[in-house]
Kinemage of the C-alpha trace (Angstrom):
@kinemage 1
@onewidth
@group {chain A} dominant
@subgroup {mainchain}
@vectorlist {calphas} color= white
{ca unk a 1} P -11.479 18.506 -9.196
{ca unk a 2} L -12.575 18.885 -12.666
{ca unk a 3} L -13.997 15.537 -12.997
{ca unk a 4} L -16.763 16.743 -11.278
{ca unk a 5} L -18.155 18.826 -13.445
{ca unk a 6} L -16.996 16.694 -16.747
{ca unk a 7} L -16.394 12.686 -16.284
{ca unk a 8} L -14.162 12.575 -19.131
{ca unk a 9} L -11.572 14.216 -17.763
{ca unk a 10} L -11.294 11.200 -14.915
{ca unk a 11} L -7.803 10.620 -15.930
{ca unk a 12} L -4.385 10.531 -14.343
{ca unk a 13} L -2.901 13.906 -16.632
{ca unk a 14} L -5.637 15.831 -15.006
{ca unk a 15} L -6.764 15.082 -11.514
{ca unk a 16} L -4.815 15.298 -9.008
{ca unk a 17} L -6.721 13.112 -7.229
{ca unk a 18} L -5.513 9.946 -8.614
{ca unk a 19} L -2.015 10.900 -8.655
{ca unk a 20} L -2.358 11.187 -4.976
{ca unk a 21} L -3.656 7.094 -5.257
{ca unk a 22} L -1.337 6.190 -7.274
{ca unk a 23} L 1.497 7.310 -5.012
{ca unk a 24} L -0.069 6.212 -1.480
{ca unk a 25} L -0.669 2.677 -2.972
{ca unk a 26} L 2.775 2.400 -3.892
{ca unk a 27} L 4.257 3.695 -0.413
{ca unk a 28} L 2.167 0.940 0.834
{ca unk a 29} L 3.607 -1.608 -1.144
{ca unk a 30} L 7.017 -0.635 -0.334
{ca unk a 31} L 5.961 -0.038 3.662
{ca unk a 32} L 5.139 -3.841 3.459
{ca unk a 33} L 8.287 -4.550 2.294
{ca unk a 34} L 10.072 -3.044 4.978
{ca unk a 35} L 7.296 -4.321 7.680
{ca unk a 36} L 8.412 -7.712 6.746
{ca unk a 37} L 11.570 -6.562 7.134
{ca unk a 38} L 11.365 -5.679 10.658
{ca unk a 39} L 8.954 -8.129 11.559
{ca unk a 40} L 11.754 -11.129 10.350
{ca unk a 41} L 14.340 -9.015 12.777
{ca unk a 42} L 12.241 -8.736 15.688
{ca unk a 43} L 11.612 -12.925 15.267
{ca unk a 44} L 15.659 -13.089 14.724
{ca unk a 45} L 16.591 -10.957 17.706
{ca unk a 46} L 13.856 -12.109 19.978
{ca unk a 47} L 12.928 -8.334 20.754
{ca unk a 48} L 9.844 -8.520 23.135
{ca unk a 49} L 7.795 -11.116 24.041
{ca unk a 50} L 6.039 -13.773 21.940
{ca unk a 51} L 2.819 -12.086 21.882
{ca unk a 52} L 4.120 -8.770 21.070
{ca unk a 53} L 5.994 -10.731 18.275
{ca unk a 54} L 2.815 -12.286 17.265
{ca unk a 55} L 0.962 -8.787 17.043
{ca unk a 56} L 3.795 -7.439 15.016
{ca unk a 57} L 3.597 -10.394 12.633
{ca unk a 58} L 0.078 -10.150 12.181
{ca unk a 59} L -0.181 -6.601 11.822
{ca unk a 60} L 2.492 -7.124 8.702
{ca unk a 61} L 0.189 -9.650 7.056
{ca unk a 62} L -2.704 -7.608 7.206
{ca unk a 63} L -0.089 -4.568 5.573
{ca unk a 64} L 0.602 -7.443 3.171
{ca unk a 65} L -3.032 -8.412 1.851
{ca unk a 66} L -3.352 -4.199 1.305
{ca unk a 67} L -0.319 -3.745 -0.569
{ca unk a 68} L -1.267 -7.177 -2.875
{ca unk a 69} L -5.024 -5.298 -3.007
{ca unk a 70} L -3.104 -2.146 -4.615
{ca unk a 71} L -1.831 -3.358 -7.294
{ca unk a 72} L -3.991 -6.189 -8.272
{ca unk a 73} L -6.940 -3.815 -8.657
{ca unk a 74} L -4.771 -1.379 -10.826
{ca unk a 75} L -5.016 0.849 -7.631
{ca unk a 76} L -0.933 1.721 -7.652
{ca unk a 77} L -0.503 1.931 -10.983
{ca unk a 78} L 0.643 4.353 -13.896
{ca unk a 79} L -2.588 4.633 -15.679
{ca unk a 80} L -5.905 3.168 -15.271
{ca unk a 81} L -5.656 1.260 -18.665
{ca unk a 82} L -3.904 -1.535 -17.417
């Protein structure tokens, strides 16, 4: 990382670093899209039993409240000047 040695070069043209953010943020917002998804199909085909339902639904909201986190704080984003 060059950043390390020189702060001004903390950008996304440089380190690699925050490309690597950038792109895992947005995989989680679009992994929380499909989560819900599946999580509406397993309620719709009654797969498993209500508490495994439950678990599933509640393991998509948490996914949810991440992938809101991501962009919100300019985490998944194209720049940091946002």
């Amino acid at each position: 990382m060059l950043a390390v040695r020189d702060a001004s070069l903390l950008n996304n043209s440089v380190d690699p670093a925050l490309i690597t953010i950038y792109v895992l943020g947005w995989l989680d917002v679009i992994g929380a899209a499909v989560a819900v998804f599946i999580d509406v199909d397993f309620w719709r085909r009654w797969v498993g039993g209500t508490w495994t339902r439950l678990h599933q639904s509640g393991l998509v909201a948490t996914g949810l409240v991440i992938a809101y986190v991501f962009p919100i704080f300019h985490t998944a984003g194209t720049t940091l000047n946002c």
